[in-house]
Structure formats: structure tokens, C-alpha cells
LOVO-212605 format. One line per 4 residues: number of its first residue (from 0); for each residue x, y, z of C-alpha. Coordinates in nm, 4 decimals, padded with zeros to 6 digits. Example, Ala and Ser with C-alpha at 12.3 -4.5 7.8 and 13.67 -1.06 7.14 Angstrom:
! LOVO-212605
0	01.2300,-00.4500,00.7800 ~ 01.3670,-00.1060,00.7140
***
This chain:
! LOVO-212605
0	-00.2209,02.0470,-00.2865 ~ 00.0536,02.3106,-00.2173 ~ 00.2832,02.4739,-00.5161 ~ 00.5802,02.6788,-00.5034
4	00.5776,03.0076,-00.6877 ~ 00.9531,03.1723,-00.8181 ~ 00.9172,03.4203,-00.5502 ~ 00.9306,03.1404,-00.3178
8	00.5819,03.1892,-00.2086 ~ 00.3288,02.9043,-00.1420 ~ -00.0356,02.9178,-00.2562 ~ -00.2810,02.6552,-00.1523
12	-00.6158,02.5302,-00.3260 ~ -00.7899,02.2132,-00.3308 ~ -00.8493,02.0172,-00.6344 ~ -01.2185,02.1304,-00.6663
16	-01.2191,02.4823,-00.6224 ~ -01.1607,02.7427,-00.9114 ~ -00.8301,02.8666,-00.9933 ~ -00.7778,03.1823,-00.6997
20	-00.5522,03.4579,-00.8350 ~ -00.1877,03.4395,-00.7205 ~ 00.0320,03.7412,-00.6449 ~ 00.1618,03.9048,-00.9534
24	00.5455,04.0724,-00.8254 ~ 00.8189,04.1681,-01.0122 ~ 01.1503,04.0738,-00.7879 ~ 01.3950,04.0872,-01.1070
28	01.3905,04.4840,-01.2263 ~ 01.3974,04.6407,-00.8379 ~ 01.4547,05.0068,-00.7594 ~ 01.5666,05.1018,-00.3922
32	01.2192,05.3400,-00.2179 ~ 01.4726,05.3609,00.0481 ~ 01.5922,05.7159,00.1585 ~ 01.9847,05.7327,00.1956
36	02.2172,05.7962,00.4319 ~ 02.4762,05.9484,00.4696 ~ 02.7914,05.9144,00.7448 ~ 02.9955,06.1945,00.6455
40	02.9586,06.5727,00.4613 ~ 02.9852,06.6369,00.1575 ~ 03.2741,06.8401,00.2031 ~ 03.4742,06.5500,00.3523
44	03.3890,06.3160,00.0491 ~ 03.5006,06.5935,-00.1574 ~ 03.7981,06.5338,00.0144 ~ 03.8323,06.2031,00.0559
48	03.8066,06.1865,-00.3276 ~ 04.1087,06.4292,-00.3655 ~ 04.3249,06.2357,-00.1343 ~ 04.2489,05.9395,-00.3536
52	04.3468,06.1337,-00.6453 ~ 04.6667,06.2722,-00.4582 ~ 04.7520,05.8863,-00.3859 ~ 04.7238,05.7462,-00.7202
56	04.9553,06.0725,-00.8764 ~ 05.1985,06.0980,-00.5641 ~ 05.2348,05.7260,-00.4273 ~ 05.1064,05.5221,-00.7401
60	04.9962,05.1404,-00.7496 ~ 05.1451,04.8851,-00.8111 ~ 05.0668,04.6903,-01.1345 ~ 05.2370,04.3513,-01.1847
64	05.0984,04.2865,-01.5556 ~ 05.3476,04.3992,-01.8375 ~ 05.0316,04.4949,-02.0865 ~ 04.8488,04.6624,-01.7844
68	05.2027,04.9260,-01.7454 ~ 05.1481,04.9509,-02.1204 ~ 04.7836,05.0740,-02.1434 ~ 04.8738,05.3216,-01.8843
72	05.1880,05.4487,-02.0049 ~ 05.0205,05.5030,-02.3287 ~ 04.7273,05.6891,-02.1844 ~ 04.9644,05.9488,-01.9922
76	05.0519,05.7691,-01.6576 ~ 05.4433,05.7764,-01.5739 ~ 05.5517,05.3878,-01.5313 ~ 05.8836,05.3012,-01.3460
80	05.9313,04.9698,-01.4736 ~ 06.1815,04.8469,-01.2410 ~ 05.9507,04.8984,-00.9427 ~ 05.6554,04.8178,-01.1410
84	05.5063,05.0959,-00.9901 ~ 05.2013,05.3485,-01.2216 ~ 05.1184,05.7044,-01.1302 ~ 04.7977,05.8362,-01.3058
88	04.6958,06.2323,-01.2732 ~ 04.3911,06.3263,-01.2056 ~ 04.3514,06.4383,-01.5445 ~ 04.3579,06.0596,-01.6997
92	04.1005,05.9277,-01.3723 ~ 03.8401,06.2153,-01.4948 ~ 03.8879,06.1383,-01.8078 ~ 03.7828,05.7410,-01.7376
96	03.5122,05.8355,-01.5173 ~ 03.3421,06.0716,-01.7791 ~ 03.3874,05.7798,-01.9959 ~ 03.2524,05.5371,-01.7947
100	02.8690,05.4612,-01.8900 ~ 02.6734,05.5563,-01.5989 ~ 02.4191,05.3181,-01.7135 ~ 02.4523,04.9484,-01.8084
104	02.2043,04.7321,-01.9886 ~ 02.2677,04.3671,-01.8509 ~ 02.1213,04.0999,-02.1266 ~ 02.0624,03.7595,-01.9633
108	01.9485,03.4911,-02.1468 ~ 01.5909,03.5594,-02.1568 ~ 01.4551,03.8847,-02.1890 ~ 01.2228,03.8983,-01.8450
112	01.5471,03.8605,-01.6857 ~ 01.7686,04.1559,-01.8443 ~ 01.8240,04.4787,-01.5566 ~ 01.9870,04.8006,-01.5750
116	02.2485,04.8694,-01.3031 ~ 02.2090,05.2446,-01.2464 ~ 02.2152,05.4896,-00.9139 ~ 01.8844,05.3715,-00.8128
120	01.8420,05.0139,-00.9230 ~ 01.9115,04.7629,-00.7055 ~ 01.9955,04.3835,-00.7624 ~ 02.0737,04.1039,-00.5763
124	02.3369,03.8229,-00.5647 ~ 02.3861,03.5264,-00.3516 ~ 02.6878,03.4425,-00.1317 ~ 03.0016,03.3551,-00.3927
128	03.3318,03.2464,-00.3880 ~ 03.3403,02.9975,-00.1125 ~ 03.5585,02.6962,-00.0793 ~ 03.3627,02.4826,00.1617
132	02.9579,02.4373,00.1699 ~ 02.7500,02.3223,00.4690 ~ 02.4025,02.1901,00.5022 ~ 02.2535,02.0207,00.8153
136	02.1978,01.6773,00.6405 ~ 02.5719,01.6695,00.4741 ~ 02.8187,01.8860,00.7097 ~ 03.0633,02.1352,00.6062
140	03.2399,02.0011,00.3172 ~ 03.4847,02.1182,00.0642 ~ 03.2636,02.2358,-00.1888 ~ 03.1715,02.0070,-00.4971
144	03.0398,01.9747,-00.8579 ~ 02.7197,01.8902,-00.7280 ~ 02.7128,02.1490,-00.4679 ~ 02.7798,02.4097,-00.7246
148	02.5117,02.2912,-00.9120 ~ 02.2480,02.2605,-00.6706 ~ 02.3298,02.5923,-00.5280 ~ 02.2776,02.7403,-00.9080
152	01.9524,02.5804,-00.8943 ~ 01.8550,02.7366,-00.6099 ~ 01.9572,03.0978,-00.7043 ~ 01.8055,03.0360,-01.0352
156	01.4971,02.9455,-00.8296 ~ 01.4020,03.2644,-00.6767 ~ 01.3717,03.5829,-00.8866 ~ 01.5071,03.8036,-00.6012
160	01.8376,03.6755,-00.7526 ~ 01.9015,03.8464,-01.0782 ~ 02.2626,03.7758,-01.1527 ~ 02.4513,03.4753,-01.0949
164	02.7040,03.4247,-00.8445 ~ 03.0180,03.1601,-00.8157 ~ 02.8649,03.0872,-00.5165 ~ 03.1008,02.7966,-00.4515
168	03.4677,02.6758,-00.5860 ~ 03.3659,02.2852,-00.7710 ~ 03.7135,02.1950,-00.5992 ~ 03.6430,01.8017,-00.7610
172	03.6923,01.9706,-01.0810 ~ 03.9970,02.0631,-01.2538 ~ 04.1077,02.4059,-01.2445 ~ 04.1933,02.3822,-01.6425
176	03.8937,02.1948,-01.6773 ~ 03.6240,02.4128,-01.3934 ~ 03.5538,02.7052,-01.6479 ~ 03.3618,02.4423,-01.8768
180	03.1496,02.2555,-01.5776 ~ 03.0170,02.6358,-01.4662 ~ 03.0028,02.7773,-01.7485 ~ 02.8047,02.4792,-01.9534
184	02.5779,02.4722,-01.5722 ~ 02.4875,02.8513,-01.6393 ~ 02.4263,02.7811,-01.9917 ~ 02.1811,02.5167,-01.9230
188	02.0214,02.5506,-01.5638 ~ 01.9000,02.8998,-01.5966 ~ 01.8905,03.2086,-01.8425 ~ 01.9825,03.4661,-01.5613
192	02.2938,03.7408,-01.6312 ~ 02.6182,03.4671,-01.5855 ~ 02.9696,03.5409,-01.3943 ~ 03.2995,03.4199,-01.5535
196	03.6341,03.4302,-01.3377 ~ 03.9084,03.6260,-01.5142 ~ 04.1991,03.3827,-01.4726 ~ 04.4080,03.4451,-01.7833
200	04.2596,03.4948,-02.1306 ~ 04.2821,03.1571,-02.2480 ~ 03.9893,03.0684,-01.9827 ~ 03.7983,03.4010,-02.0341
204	03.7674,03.3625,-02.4259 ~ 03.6712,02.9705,-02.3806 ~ 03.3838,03.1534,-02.1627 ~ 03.2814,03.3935,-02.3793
208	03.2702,03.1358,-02.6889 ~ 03.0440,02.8876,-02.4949 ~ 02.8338,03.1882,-02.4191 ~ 02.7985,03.3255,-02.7419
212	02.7493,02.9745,-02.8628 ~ 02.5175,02.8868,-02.6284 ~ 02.2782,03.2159,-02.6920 ~ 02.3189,03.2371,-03.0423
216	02.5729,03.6002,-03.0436 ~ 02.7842,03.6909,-03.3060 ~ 03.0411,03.8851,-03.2520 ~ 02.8697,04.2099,-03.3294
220	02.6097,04.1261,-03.0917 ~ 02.7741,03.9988,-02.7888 ~ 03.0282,04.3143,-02.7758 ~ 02.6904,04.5148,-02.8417
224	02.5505,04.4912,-02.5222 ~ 02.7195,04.3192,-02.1381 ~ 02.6013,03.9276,-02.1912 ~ 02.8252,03.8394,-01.8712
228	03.0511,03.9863,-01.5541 ~ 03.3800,03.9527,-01.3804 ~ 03.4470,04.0364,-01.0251 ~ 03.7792,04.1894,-00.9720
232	03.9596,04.2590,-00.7013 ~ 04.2436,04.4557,-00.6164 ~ 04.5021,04.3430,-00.4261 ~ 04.4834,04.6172,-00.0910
236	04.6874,04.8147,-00.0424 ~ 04.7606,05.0015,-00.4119 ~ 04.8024,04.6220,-00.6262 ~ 04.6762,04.5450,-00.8769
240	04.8175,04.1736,-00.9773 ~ 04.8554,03.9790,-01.2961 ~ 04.4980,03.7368,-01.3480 ~ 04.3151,04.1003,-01.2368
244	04.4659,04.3192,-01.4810 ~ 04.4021,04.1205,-01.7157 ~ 04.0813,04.0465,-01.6579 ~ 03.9926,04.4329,-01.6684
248	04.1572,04.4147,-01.9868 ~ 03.9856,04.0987,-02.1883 ~ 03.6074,04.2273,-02.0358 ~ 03.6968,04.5709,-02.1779
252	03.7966,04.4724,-02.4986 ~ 03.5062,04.2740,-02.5682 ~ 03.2536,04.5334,-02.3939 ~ 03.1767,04.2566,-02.1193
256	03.1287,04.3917,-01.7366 ~ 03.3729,04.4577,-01.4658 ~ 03.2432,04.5068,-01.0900 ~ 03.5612,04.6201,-00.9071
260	03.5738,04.5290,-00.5725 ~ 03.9232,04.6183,-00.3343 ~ 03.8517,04.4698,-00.0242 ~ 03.9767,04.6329,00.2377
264	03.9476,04.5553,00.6374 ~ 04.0458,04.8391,00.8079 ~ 04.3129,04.7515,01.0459 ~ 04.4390,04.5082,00.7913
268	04.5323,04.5829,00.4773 ~ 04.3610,04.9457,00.5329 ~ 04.4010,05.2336,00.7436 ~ 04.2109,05.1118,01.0749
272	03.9920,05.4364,01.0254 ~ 03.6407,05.4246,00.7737 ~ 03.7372,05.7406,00.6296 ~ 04.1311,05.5950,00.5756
276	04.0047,05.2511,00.4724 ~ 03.7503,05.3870,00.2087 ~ 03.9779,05.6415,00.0426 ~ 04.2132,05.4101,00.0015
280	03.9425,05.1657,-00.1689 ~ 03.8721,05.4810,-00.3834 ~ 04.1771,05.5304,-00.4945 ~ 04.2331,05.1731,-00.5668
284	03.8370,05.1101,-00.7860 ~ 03.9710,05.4495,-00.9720 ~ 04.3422,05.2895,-01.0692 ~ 04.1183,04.9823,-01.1998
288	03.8361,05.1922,-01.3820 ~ 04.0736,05.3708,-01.5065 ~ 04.2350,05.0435,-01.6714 ~ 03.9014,04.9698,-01.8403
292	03.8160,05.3372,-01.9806 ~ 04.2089,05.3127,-02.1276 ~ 04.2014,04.9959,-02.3020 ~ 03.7986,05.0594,-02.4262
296	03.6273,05.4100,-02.3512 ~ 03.3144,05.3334,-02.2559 ~ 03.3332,04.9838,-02.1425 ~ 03.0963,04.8248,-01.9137
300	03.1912,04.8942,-01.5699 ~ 03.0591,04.9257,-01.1881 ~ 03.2345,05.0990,-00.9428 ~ 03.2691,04.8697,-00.6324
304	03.4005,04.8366,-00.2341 ~ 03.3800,04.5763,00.0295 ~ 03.5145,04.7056,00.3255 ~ 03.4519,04.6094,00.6864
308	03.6898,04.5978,00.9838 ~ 03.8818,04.3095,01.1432 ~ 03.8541,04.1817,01.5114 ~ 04.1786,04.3201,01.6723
312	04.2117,04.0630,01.8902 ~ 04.1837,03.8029,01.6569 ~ 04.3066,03.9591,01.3021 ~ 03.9719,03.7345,01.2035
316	03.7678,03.9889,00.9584 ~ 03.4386,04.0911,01.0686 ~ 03.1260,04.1297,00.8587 ~ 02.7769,04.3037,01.0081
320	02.9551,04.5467,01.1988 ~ 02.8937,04.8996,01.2640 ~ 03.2215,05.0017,01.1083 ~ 03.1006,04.7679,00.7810
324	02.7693,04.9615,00.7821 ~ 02.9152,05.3457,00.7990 ~ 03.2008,05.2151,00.5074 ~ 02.9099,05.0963,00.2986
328	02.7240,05.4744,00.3294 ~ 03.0714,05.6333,00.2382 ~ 03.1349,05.4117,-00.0277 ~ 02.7204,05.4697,-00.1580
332	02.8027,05.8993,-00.1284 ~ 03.1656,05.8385,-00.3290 ~ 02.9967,05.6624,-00.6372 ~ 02.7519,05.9354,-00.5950
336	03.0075,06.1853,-00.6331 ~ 03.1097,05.9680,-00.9269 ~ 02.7592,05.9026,-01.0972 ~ 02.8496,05.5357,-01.1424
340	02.6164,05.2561,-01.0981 ~ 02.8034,05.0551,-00.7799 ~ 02.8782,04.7316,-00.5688 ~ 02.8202,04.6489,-00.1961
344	02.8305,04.3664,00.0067 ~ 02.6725,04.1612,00.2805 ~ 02.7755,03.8867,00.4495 ~ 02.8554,03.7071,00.7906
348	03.1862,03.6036,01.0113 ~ 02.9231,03.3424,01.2259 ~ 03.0458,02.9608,01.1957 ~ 02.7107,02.8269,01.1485
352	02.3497,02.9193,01.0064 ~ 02.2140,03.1101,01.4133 ~ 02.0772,03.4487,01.5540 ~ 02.4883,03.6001,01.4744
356	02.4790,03.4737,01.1329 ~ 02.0952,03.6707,01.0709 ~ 02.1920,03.9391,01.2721 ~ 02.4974,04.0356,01.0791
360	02.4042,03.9704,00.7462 ~ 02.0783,04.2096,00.7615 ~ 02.2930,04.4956,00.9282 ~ 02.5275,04.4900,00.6601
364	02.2476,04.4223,00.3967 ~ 02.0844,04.7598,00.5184 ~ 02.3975,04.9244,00.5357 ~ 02.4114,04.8638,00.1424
368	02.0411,04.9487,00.1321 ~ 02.0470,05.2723,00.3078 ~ 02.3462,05.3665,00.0982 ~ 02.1870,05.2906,-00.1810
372	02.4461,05.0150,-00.3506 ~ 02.3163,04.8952,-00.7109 ~ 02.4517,04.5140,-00.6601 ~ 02.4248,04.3768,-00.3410
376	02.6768,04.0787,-00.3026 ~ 02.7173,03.8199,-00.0725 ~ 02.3129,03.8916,00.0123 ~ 02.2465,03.5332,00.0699
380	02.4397,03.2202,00.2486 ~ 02.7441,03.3528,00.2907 ~ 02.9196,03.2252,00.6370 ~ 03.2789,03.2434,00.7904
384	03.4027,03.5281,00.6322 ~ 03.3207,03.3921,00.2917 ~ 03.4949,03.0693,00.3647 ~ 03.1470,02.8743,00.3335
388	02.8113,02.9303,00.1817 ~ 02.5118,02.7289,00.3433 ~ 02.2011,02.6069,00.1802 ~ 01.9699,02.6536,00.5226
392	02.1082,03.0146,00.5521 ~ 02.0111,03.0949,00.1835 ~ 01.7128,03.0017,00.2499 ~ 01.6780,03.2023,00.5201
396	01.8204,03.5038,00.3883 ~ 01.6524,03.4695,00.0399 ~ 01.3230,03.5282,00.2953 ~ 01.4338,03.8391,00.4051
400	01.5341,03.9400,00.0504 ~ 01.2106,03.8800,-00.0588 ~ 01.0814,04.1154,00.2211 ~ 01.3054,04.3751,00.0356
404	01.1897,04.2897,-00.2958 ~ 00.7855,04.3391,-00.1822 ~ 00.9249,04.6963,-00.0439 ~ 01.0603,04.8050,-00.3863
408	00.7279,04.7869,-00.4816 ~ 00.5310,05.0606,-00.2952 ~ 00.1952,05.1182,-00.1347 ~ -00.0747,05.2770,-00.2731
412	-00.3320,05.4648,-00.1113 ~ -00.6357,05.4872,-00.3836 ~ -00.9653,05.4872,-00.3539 ~ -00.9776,05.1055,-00.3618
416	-00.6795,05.0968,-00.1137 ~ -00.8431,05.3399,00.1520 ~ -01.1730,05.1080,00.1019 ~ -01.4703,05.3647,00.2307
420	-01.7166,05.1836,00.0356 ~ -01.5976,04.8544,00.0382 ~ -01.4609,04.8188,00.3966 ~ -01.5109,05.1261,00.5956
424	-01.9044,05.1649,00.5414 ~ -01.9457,04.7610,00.5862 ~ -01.8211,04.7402,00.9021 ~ -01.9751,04.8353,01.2422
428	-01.8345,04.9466,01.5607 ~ -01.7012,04.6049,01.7411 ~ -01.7128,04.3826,01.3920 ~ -01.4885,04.2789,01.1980
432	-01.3112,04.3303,00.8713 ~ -01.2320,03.9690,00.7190 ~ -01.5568,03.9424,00.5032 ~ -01.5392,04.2886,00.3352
436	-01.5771,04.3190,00.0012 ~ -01.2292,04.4688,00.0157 ~ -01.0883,04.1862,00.2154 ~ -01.3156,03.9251,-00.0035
440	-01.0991,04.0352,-00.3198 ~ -00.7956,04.0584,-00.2212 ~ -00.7460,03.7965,00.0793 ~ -00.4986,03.5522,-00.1334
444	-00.2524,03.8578,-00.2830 ~ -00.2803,04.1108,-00.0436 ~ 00.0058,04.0046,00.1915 ~ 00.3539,03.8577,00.1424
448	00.3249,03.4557,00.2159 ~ 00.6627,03.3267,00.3558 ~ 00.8380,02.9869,00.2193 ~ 00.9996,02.9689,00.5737
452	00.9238,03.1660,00.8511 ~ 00.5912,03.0390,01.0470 ~ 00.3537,03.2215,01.1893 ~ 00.1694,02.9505,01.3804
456	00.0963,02.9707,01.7750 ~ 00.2813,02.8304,01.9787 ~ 00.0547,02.5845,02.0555 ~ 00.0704,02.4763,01.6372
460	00.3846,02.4713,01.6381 ~ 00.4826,02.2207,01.8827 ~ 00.2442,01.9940,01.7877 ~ 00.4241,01.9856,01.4264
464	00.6727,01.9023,01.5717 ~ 00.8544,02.2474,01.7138 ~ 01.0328,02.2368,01.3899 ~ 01.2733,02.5713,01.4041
468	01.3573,02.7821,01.0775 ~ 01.6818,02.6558,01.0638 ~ 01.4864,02.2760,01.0097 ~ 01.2437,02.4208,00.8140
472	01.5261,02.5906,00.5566 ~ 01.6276,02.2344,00.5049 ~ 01.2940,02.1241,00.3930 ~ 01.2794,02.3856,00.1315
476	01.5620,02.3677,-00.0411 ~ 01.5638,02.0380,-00.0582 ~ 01.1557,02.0658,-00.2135 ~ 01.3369,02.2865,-00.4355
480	01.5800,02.0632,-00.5677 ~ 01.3633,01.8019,-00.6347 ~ 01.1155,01.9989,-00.8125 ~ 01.3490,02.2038,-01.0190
484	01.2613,02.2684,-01.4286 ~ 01.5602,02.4185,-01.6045 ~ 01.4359,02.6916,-01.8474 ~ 01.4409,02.5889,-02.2308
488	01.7191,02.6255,-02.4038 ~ 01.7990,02.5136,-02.7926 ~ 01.8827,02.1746,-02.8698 ~ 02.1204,02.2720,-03.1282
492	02.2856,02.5167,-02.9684 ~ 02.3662,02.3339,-02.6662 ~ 02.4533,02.0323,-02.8329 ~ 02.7468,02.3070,-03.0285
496	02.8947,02.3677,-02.6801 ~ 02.9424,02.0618,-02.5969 ~ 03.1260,01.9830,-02.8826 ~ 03.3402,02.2571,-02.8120
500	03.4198,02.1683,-02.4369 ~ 03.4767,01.7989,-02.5909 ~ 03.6952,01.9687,-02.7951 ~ 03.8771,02.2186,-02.5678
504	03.9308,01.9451,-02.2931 ~ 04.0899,01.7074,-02.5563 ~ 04.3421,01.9824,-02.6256 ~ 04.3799,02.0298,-02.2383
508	04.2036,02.2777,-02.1786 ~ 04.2898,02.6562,-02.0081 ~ 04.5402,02.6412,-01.6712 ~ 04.4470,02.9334,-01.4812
512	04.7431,03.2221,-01.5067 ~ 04.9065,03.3497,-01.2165
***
């Protein structure tokens, strides 16, 4: 009989023989062994971060939330309020960047699964934010309730994923109504670190009461610590628009986690230049820092960038590229220069789950990598631009994440690992090395076993069937599904928020705000 560990590895053993030990990895609290790059000098990020400073004092940005204006007027910026326009000195963005904690301690819901994001840590995230979903058995679709929740099983499934993602939009449910299905699905399917869209307060306090209610925090304790995340974006180039503003605001206030993230394509709504398109993203993940550190010094809060480059002949945006890869090492050296923990991204412009799809997604996943990103979005499933996430490539990708993962933990080169006694002196010249005593003790956890790729012959393979991974992908997450055990949660507590959703949703709920 074959089981399925969390890592997503398989181990074999027949019913008779005694219990062979299985691979004992840690994919949830990672730290990147990889050197970094860098694409430019330090001298030109030096500058690069003054021109950013120079463009939020001289040209301002544009913040569309009355309260936002307020906070910032109050902290020193000069607001025109007819234009709606903020300029912040560089005095008031050093000030929120010494404030900033350069280290966050992320409590999930159990407490295997809590992380640090620091300069040096690194954790992963799934695809998020699609509309649509695709899977070979079921087509592209606009994404579902059932979708979302069998993609939350899935990233709950392998520890390579430590936070959780809005990997797709439940478009079947309600928009006052959604925050309730996704939230009470994180509550219950898994105990990794959740993600709440900020989408007016009304929504965002609804979250963080099912949360606290769900996991037992009082007040104290929830603000105590970051229980839960936002993704914000800016709106490129120099916005910053109503729902996001105020979102920096709420997660402040309540010590809860903001990953800013302008997205910029260069040649779009940047300067068509990596050096123009990332100081403008700068400037832009400073204005919004700078929010946070205003309303609460010292909230929560990770520096962020997703920039890549269009296809000029399209105006389609392009992920995977060269451009995408240099943007994420300039965007690694700037939070550097800051000392803040920080956000990259992944991700793929291919249509469907093929060799574009893989070969885009692992160039921009070693862009963030080799610039040594903290959170590593979109790392997982993520197709057209963001416009679909596919089970098969998840799958897929999760595989190569895994490869990652069994990096992070080293090689050592002991005694037992250099084996002079127990492989070296047992072998002659010719023989061979699979009945060592080395080998004979570590043969089932020596090396990484994959739940998709196949290393049969040729030969094996075809007479399988000539099943490719694509095929194969479908087979596993669909294994996956139908063996899936949601952690234990509390009877009580659970059965608390769903009286409040009953509640909540006979009062109407939250309508997102605009």
C-alpha cells in the first residue's frame, strides 16, 4: 500500500514488513542558502532610493480616502485637498521605516505552523486572486465555492505552503456575503497563517471577529501578535485608492499585517526602464508604509513589488521574463537598503498548464530566490497573467517548490556523510555501492521522492500507459482531495462563528466599499 506524506512525498511498504523510517523535513520555517544577486551598484540603489524620496516630496501621490489625507496631514505631509494630492518629506518616510518592525512573528492557528518573515526567511504562497480556474477534467471556468475550497485543501495539503492565499474569487458567492464562506473555509480546513481582503471596514472587522472567535483571541491577544494579512496594492502610478487606504489603516490599527504590493509593468503604468519602473514602485510601497507607521508605529508590515514588463506589441503583461527577473534583484537590494522583511512574485502569462507555463514561472521564482524575497507569491498555479489558477499546474509547481524546500535544508559532510568506514572501505574497485552499510541505513530518506515527476525508462513508461506530468498532476490532486483530513479545531468555538455569520448574513451582511 502507498501513503501520501504533507510534503507530498510517497513512501511504500507492504503490509508485513516493519514500519521503515520516513523522511523527517521541515518545509514550513525555510531560510534562503541561496547567495544573492545583485543587478545594479550600490551606488545606483542609493539613488534610486533618493529619487523615490524626491517623488513622494516634489510630485506627491495621490490619495483618494478622506481619513488616509488626515493621517498624513497630521503626521507632517502637506495635503492639497482639492487635488487630493499628499507630499511626504523624507523626514516622515525615515521616520516610518525606523518604525517599521524589521521582524514579524506570524501566529497561525497551530503552533508548528507560525514563521517569522525576516531578510533571510523565506515562505511560500500559492497562485491568488484569480477569477477563472481550470483543470483538465472540468475546463476553464469562472471560479466557484467549491473551487475555492478544494484549492484551500490543496495548499493546506503541502507544508511548502505556509500562508494562505485567495487563490481564487468564489464568484457564486455574494460579494456581501464571500468574506464569511473564506473566512469560515480558513477557519475550518486548515490552521495555516489566513488572508482577509481589505474591502471596507465593515468586511475586515467581520474577519477579524470570526478569527478571533474561531482561535479563541481576545482582544489583547489578537492585536499582540499578526493572526492574519492583507495584500494591498497601489494603484501605479502614485494612487493610492479608497478600499486600499483603508485597508492599511484597519490592519494597522489592530496590529494585523500589510504586504504592499504596487504592481507595476514597465511600459504600462511604469517607466518602460527596470531602474524607472522599480523606483517608482519604491516610492509608491514607501507612501503606503508610511500610512501604516502613521496611523500605528510599529505595525506589522512587509515591504513589497511585483513588477515585470508588458509585451509591446500586445500591451498583454508578461511574467518569467528577463526584465521580471532583474526588477525582482532590484527590488531584493532596495528592501535591503531598507532592512524590511519583503514580497516577490512568480507567476506565468502561458494560457494553459505546458513547457511556457514551467518555464516562466521557475525564472521568475529564481529571480525572487536569488534576490532573496521573504514571501514568494504567486509560486504555484498561477496562469494568464493571474487571470486563472490551475490545479494540474499547482501540482506541478508545488514539485518544484518542494525541490526548494529540500535545498533550504543543507548538506552535511560528517563523518557519517563522507562514509570511509561504512561505504568507502566496503566497496571494491568495479562493485557497487547499494548494499553499504551507509546505503543500507539510509536508502528510504536519503533522497527527495517526487509526488509527480517519474523517473521510469522509457520503456516503463509507455507501458503505463505514457501518462505525461500534466496527466499525472491530475491524478494527484484529485488523490488529494479525496483523502483530505481537516486539522482539529474546537467544537465550541466553531459552532460560535457560525452563529455569528447566521447572524451577520441575517442583517445583510458587509457590501464591499469602493
Amino acid at each position: 500500500m502507498a501513503t501520501r506524506e504533507r510534503g507530498g512525498r510517497r513512501r511504500g511498504r507492504s503490509a508485513d514488513a516493519s514500519p521503515q523510517p520516513s523522511r523527517d523535513v521541515n518545509y514550513r520555517q525555510l531560510r534562503n542558502p541561496f547567495p544573492l544577486m545583485e543587478v545594479f551598484p550600490a551606488e545606483q540603489i542609493a539613488d534610486m532610493h533618493e529619487t523615490a524620496l524626491r517623488t513622494l516630496e516634489e510630485l506627491g501621490v495621490k490619495v483618494l480616502l478622506p481619513e488616509a489625507r488626515r493621517i498624513f496631514s497630521k503626521g507632517g505631509a502637506r495635503v492639497d485637498e482639492d487635488s487630493e494630492m499628499v507630499f511626504i518629506g523624507r523626514e516622515i518616510v525615515d521616520a516610518a521605516v525606523a518604525s517599521a518592525p524589521k521582524s514579524i512573528s506570524c501566529r497561525a492557528g497551530a503552533r508548528r505552523r507560525d514563521f517569522t518573515l525576516e531578510l533571510g526567511s523565506l515562505v511560500f504562497q500559492p497562485g491568488a486572486g484569480a477569477p477563472n480556474a481550470t483543470d483538465l477534467e472540468r475546463g476553464r471556468r469562472p471560479a466557484t465555492g467549491q473551487d475555492y475550497l478544494e484549492f484551500l485543501k490543496l495548499t493546506h495539503h503541502f507544508d511548502v505552503f505556509q500562508m494562505i492565499s485567495p487563490q481564487v474569487e468564489p464568484q457564486d458567492v455574494p460579494t456581501n456575503l464571500r468574506h464569511y464562506f473564506t473566512t469560515k473555509a480558513q477557519m475550518e480546513l486548515t490552521d495555516k497563517f489566513p488572508f482577509f481582503f481589505s474591502r471596507g471596514t465593515p468586511q475586515v472587522m467581520d474577519c477579524f471577529e470570526m478569527l478571533s472567535t474561531a482561535r479563541g483571541l481576545s482582544d489583547d491577544e489578537f492585536r499582540a501578535n499578526a493572526h492574519c494579512y492583507t495584500i494591498i496594492n497601489t494603484n501605479s502610478p502614485r494612487t493610492l485608492d479608497i478600499p486600499m487606504a483603508q485597508g492599511l489603516i484597519d490592519f494597522a490599527r489592530h496590529g494585523q499585517m500589510s504586504i504592499i504590493t504596487p504592481f507595476t509593468l514597465m511600459g504600462a503604468m511604469a517607466p518602460i526602464t527596470v531602474a524607472g519602473a522599480i523606483t517608482l514602485s519604491h516610492a509608491e510601497a514607501l507612501a503606503a508604509l508610511t500610512l501604516t507607521q502613521l496611523t500605528n508605529p510599529g505595525a506589522p508590515v512587509c515591504y513589497g513589488t511585483f513588477t515585470s514588463n508588458v509585451d509591446m506589441k500586445s500591451g498583454a503583461p508578461a511574467f518569467g521574463t528577463p526584465s521580471h527577473f532583474q526588477a525582482s534583484l532590484a527590488a531584493g537590494q532596495l528592501a535591503r537598503h531598507l532592512g524590511l522583511p519583503w514580497r516577490s512574485a512568480a507567476g506565468s502569462a502561458a494560457n494553459i498548464n505546458d513547457v511556457q507555463a514551467a518555464n516562466e514561472n521557475q525564472f521568475g521564482l529564481w529571480g525572487c530566490l536569488m534576490a532573496g524575497a521573504t514571501v514568494i507569491i504567486h509560486s504555484a498555479g498561477w496562469l494568464e497573467g493571474g487571470l486563472t489558477v490551475s490545479f494540474e499546474k499547482m501540482i506541478c509547481d508545488a514539485e518544484v517548490l518542494n525541490m526548494v524546500a529540500e535545498l533550504c535544508a543543507g548538506a552535511q559532510a560528517g563523518g557519517a556523510e563522507i562514509g570511509f568506514d561504512t561505504a568507502l572501505r566496503e566497496v571494491e574497485p568495479s562493485g557497487h555501492f547499494f548494499a553499504t552499510s551507509q546505503t543500507m541505513e539510509r536508502y528510504n530518506t536519503a533522497f527527495y521522492e517526487p509526488h509527480v515527476h517519474d523517473y521510469a525508462n522509457f520503456g516503463t513508461w509507455t507501458e503505463r500507459g505514457s501518462v505525461d506530468a500534466n496527466h499525472r498532476a491530475t491524478g494527484v490532486w484529485k488523490e488529494i482531495l479525496a483523502n483530505f483530513e481537516a486539522p482539529a479545531q474546537d467544537a465550541n468555538r466553531i459552532g460560535a462563528l457560525q452563529d455569528f455569520i447566521v447572524r451577520r448574513t441575517e442583517e445583510g451582511g458587509a457590501p464591499p466599499e469602493s
